[in-house]
N, C-alpha and C positions, 0 to 999 in steps of 0.2 A: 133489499139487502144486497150490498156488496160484498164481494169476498175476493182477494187478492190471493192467488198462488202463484210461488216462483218456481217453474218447473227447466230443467234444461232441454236440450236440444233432443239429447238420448231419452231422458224419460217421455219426451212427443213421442221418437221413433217406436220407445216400448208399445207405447199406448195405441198407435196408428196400427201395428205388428197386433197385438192384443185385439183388438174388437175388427179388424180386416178392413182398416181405408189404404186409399192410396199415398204413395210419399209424399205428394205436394199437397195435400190436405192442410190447411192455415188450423196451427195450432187452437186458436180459439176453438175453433170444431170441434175438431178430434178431444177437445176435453168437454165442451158441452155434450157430444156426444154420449161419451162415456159414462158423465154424470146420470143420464135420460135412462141408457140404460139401465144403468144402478139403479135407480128407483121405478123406473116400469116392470123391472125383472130379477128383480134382486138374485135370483137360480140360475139367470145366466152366466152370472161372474163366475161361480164355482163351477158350471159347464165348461166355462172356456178355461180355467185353470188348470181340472184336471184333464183338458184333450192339449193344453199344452205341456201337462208334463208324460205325456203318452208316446 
């Protein structure tokens, strides 16, 4: 399955900021990443929301 998202430049930066890569991180990553996340740990996203709004 394919799945196109169009995210900008700031929503990378959110995302890179959110799960801790570095800035030059090639977008494709930084969102496979996140997705890996999300489904290997779904308790992590709520971890890392509420130590971001801390």
């Amino acid at each position: 399955m394919k799945v196109e998202i169009d995210l900008t430049k700031t929503d990378i930066n959110k995302l890179r900021t959110l799960i801790g890569l570095q800035t030059k991180t090639k977008p494709e990553i930084v969102l496979k990443s996140f997705v890996k996340m999300v489904i290997n740990d779904p308790v992590q996203l709520e971890i890392i929301q509420y130590e971001q709004r801390s």
